[in-house]
C-alpha positions as a Python dict, from the first residue, in 0.01 Angstrom:
ca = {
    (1, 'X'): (0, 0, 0),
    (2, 'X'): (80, 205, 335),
    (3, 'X'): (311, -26, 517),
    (4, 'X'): (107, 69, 854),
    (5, 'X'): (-198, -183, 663),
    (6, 'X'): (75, -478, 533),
    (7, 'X'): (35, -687, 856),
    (8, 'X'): (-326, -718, 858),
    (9, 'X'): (-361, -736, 470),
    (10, 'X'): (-64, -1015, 510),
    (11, 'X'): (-265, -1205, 769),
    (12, 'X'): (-571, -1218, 551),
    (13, 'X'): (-375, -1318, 291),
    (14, 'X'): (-220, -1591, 472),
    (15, 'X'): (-551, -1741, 624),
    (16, 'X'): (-752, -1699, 323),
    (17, 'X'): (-1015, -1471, 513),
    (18, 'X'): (-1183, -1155, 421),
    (19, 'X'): (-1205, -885, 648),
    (20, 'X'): (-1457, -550, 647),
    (21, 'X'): (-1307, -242, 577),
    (22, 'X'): (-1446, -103, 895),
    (23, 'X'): (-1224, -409, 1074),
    (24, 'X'): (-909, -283, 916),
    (25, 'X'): (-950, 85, 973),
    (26, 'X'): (-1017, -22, 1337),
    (27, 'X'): (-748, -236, 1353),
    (28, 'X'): (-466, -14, 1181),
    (29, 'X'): (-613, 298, 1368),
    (30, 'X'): (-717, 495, 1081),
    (31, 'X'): (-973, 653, 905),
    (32, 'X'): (-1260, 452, 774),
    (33, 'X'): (-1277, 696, 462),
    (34, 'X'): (-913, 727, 365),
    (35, 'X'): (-847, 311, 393),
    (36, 'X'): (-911, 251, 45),
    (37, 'X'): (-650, 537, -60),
    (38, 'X'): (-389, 313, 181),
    (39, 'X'): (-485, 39, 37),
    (40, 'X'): (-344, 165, -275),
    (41, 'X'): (-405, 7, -637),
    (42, 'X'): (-650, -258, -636),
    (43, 'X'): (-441, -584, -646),
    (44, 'X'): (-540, -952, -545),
    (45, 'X'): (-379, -863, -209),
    (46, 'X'): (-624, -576, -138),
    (47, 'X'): (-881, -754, -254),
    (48, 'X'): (-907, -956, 115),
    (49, 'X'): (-1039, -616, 214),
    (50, 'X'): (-1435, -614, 155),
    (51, 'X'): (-1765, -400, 180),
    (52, 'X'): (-1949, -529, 475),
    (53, 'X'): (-2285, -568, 298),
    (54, 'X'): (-2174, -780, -3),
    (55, 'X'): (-1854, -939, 85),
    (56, 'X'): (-1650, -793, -203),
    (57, 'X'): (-1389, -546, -269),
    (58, 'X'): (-1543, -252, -399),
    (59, 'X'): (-1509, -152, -741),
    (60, 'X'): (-1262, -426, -794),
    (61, 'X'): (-1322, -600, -1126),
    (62, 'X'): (-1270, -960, -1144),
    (63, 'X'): (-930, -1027, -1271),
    (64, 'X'): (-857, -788, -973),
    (65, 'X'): (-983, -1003, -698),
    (66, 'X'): (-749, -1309, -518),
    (67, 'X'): (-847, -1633, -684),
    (68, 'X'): (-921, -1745, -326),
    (69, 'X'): (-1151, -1511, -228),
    (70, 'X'): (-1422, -1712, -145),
    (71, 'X'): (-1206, -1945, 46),
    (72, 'X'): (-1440, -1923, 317),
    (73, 'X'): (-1797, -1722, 382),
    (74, 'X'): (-1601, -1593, 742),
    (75, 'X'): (-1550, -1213, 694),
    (76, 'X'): (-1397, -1030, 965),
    (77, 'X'): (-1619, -719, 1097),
    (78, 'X'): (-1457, -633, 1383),
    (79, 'X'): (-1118, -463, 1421),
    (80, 'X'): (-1048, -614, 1794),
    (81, 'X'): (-1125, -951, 1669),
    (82, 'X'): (-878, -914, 1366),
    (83, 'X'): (-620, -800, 1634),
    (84, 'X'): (-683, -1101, 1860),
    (85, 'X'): (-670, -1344, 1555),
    (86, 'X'): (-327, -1218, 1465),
    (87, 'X'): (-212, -1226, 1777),
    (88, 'X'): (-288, -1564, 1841),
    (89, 'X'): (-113, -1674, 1521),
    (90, 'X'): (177, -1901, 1542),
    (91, 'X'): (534, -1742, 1381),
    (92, 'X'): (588, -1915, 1030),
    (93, 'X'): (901, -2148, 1202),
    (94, 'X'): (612, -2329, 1438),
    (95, 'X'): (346, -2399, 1170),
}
């Protein structure tokens, strides 16, 4: 995985939310077409990243997907939003 994309794939991780793929590119500041290349191998971590019009990874085959995927229905489709959220996330030491 580009280490530019770690922090927001790390958030979702963390909160157990999907996000668009649209939202990431926005948020990391690159292109929407080359985000699944930085995303790398399809993994469980990846995985947080989804399609916008059916909430899932694309081409990711089950045993590929985080087991929490469907945590929650939230998915995040806007790249300013995902920026604010992590942002307003308390450091590990004060949860």
């Amino acid at each position: 995985m580009d280490p530019g994309l770690i922090k927001f794939v790390s958030y979702l991780d963390r909160n157990r939310i999907r996000a668009t793929y649209k939202a990431v590119a926005d948020a990391a500041s690159v292109p929407h077409r080359s985000l699944g290349q930085l995303l790398g191998e399809k993994c469980p971590l990846a995985s947080w990243v989804v399609n916008e019009a059916t909430g899932e990874p694309t081409g990711y085959a089950d045993h590929q997907k985080h087991p929490a995927l469907h945590f929650t229905a939230e998915v995040i489709r806007d790249g300013d939003e995902l920026i604010r959220r992590i942002k307003r996330e308390k450091p590990p030491e004060a949860r």
